[in-house]
C-alpha positions in Angstrom: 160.0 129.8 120.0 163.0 131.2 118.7 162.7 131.8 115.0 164.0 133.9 112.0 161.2 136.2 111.5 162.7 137.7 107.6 162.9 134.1 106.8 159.5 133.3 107.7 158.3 136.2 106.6 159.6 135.5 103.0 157.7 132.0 103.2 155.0 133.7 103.9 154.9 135.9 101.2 155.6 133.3 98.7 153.0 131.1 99.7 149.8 134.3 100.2 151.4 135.3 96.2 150.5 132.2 95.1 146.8 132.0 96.7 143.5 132.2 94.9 141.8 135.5 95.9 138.8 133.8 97.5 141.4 131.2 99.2 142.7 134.6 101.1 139.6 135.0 103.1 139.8 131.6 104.8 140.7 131.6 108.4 143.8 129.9 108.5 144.9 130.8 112.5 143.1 131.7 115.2 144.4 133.8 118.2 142.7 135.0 121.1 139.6 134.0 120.0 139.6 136.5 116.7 139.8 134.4 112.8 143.0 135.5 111.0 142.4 135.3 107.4 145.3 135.2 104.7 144.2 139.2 103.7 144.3 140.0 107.3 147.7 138.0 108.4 149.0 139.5 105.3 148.7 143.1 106.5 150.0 142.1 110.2 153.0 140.4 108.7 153.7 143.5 106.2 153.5 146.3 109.4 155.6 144.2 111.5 152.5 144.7 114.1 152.9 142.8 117.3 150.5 139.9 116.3 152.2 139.2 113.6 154.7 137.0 115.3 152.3 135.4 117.0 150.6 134.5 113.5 154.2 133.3 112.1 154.6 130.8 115.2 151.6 130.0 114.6 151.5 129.1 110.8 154.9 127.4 111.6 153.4 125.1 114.2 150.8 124.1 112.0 153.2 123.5 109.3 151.6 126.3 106.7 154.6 127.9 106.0 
């Protein structure tokens, strides 16, 4: 999947701002077998870590962001 990671990355962030705290600690992804909550995607996405474009592809396919 080719995509525009600061793009995504901006939805993202607009949509986790606008969460409830408890609404953070959902599992919204899952990806090799580990629950990615909004806190911990979050944090991925913000370090630019490896998973975190998995969990943007991911969010995108499910239509989340």
């Amino acid at each position: 999947m080719n995509i525009n990671m600061n793009e995504h990355t901006e939805r993202f962030k607009k949509v986790y701002a606008n969460l409830p705290e408890a609404e953070k600690k959902i599992t919204i992804v899952i990806i090799d077998g580990k629950n990615i909550n909004w806190e911990q995607a979050n944090k991925e996405i913000t370090n630019k870590t490896e998973l975190s474009s998995k969990i943007i592809e991911k969010l995108i396919s499910q239509e989340i962001i």
